[in-house]
C-alpha positions as protocol buffer text, in pm:
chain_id: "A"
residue {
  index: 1
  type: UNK
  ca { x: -2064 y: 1576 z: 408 }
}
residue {
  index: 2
  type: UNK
  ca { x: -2077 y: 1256 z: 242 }
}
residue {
  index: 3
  type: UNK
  ca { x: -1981 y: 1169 z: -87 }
}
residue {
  index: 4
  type: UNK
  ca { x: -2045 y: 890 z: -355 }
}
residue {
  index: 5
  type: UNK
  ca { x: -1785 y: 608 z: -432 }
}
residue {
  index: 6
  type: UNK
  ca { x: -2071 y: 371 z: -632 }
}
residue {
  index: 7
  type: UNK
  ca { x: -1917 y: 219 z: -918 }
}
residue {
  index: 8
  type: UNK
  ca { x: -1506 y: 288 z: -799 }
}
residue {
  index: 9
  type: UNK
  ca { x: -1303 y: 43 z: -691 }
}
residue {
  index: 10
  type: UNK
  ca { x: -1073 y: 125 z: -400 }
}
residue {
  index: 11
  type: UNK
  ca { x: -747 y: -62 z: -352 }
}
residue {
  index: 12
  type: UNK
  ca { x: -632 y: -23 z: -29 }
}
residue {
  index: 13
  type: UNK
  ca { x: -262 y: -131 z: 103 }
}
residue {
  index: 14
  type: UNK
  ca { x: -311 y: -220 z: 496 }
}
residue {
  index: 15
  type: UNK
  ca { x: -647 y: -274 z: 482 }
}
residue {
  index: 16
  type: UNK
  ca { x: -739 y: -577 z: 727 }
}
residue {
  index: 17
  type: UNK
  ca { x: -641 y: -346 z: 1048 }
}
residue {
  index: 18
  type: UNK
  ca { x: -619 y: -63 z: 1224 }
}
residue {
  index: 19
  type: UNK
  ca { x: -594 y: 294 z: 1048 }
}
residue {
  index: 20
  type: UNK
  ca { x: -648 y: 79 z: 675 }
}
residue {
  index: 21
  type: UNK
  ca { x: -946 y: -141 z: 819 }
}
residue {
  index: 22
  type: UNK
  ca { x: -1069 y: 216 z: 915 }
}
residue {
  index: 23
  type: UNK
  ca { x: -1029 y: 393 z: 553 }
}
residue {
  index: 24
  type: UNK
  ca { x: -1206 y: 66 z: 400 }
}
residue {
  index: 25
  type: UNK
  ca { x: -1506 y: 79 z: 599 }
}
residue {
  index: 26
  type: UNK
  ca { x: -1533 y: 418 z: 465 }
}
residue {
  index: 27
  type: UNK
  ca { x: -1477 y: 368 z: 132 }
}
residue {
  index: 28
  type: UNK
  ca { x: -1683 y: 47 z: 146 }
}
residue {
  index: 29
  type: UNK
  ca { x: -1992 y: 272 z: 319 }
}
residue {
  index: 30
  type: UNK
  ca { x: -1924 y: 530 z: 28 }
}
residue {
  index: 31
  type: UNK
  ca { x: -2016 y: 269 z: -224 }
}
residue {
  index: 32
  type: UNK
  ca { x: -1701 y: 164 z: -321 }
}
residue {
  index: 33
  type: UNK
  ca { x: -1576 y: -183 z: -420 }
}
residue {
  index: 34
  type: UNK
  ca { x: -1292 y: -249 z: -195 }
}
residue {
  index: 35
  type: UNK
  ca { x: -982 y: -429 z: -239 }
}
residue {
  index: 36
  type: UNK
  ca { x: -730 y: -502 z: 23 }
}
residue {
  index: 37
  type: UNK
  ca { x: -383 y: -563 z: 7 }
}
residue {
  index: 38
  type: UNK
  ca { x: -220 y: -704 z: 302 }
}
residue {
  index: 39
  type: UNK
  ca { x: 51 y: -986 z: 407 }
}
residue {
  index: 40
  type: UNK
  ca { x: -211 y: -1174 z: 713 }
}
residue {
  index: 41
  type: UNK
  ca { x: -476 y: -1388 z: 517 }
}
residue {
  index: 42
  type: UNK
  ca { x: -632 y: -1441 z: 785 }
}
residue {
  index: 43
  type: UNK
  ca { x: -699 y: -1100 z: 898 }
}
residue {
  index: 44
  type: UNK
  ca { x: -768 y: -1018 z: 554 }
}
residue {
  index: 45
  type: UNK
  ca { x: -1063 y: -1282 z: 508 }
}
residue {
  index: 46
  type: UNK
  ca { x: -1233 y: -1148 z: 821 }
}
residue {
  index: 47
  type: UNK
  ca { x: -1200 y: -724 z: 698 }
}
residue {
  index: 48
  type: UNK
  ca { x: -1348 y: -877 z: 396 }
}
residue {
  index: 49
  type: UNK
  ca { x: -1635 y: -1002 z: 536 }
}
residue {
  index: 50
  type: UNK
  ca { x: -1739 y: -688 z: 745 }
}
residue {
  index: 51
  type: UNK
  ca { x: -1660 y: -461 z: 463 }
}
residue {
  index: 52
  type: UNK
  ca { x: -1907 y: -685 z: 203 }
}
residue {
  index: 53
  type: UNK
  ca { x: -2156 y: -609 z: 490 }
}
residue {
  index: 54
  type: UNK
  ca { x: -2109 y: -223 z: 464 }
}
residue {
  index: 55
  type: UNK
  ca { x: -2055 y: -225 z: 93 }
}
residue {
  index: 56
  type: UNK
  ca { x: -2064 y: -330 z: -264 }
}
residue {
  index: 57
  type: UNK
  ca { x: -1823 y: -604 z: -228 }
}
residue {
  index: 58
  type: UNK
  ca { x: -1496 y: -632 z: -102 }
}
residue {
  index: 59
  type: UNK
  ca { x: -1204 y: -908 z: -225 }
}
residue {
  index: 60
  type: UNK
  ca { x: -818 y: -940 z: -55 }
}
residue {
  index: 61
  type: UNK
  ca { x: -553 y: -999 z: -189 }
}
residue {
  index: 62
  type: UNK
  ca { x: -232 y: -1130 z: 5 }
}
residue {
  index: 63
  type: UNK
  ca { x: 26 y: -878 z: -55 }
}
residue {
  index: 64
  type: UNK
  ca { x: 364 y: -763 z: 80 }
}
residue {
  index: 65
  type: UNK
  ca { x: 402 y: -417 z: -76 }
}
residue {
  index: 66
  type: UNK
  ca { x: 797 y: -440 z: 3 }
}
residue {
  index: 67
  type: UNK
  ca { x: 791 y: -751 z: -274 }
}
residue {
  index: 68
  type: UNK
  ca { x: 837 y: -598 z: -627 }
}
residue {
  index: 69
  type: UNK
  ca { x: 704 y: -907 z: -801 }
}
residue {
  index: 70
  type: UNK
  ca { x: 397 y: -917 z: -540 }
}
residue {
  index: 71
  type: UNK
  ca { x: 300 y: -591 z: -585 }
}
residue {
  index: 72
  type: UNK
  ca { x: 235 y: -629 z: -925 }
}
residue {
  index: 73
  type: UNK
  ca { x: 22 y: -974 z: -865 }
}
residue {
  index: 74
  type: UNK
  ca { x: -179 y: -711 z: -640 }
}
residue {
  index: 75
  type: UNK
  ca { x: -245 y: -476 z: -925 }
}
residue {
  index: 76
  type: UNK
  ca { x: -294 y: -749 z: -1239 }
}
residue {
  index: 77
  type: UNK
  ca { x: -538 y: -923 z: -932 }
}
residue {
  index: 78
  type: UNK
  ca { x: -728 y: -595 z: -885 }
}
residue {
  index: 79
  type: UNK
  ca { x: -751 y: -454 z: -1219 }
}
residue {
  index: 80
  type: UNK
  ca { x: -895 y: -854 z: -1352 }
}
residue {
  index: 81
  type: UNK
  ca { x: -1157 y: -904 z: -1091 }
}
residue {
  index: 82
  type: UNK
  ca { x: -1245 y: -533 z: -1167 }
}
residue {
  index: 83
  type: UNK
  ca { x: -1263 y: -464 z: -1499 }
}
residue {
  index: 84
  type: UNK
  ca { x: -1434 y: -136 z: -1488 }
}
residue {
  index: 85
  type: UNK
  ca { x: -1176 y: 7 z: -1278 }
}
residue {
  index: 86
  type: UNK
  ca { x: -978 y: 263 z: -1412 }
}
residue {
  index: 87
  type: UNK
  ca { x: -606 y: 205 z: -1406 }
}
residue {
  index: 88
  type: UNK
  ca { x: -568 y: 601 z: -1443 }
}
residue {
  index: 89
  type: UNK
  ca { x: -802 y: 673 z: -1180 }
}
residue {
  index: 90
  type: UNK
  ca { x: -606 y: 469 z: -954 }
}
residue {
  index: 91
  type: UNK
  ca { x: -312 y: 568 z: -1039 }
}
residue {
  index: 92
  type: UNK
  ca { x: -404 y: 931 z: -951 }
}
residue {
  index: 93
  type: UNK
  ca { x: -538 y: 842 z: -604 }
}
residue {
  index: 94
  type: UNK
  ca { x: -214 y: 655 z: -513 }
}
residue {
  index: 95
  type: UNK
  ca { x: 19 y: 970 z: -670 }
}
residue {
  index: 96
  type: UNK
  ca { x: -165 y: 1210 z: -452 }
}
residue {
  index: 97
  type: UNK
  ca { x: -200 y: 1019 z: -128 }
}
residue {
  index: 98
  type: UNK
  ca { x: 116 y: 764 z: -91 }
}
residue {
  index: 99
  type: UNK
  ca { x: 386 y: 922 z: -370 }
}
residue {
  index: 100
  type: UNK
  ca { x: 581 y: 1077 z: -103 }
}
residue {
  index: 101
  type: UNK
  ca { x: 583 y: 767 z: 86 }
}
residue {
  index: 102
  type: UNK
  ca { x: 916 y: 491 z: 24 }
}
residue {
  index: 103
  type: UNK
  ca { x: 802 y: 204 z: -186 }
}
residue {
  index: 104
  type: UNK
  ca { x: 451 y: 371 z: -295 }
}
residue {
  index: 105
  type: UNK
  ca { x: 607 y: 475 z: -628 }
}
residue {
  index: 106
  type: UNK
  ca { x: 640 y: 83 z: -730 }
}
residue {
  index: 107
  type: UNK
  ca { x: 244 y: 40 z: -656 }
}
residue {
  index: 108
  type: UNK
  ca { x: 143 y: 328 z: -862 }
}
residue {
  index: 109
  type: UNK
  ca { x: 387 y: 176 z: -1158 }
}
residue {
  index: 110
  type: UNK
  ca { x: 263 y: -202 z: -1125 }
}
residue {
  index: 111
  type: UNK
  ca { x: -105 y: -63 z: -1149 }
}
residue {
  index: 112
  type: UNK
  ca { x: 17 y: 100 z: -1446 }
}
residue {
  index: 113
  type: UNK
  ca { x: 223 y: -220 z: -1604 }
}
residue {
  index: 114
  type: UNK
  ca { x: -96 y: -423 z: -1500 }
}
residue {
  index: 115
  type: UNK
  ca { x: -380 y: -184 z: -1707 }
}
residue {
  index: 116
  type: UNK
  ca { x: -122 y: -183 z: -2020 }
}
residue {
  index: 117
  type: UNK
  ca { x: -104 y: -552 z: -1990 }
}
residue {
  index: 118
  type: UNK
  ca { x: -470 y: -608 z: -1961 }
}
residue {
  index: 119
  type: UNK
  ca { x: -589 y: -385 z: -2266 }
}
């Protein structure tokens, strides 16, 4: 079963390795545009160039999701280079995958801060 991603944008913590990397290329191959959030640029900038390969496009940004203030550079950086993407629709996807996870509660509220600040 596959299903269709064309036209989302996927933001996805971890994504330049291992079990992230892995969600990404999926996402990417569903037609989504994927973002990845990460702390290794360097790692990043190569995941970014397989996933535009498989996908839409694909864009990193450096990220340590343990940093208040850089988490919500990660969400004003996703939602401006993707101004389609819907903050609520993101929002939703983090609540129901990561909301039980430590720390995942301050992504889903800097996507938030970030979509009020950009309308």
């Amino acid at each position: 079963m596959t299903f269709d991603l064309t036209g989302k944008v996927a933001l996805v913590t971890g994504g330049n390795g291992g079990i992230g990397l892995g969600m990404a290329r999926g996402l990417a191959r569903a037609g989504a545009r994927v973002v990845i959030a990460a702390r290794n640029e360097a790692k990043s900038k190569s995941a970014v160039q397989e996933l535009e390969a498989l996908g839409p496009g694909a864009r990193a940004v450096t990220t340590d999701v343990t940093d208040e203030a850089a988490v919500h550079r990660m969400a004003k950086a996703t939602l401006d280079a993707n101004p389609r993407a819907d903050a609520d629709d993101i929002r939703r996807g983090l609540a129901g995958n990561l909301c039980r996870c430590t720390g995942y509660s301050k992504i889903i509220e800097a996507v938030m801060a970030a979509a009020r600040a950009t309308k």
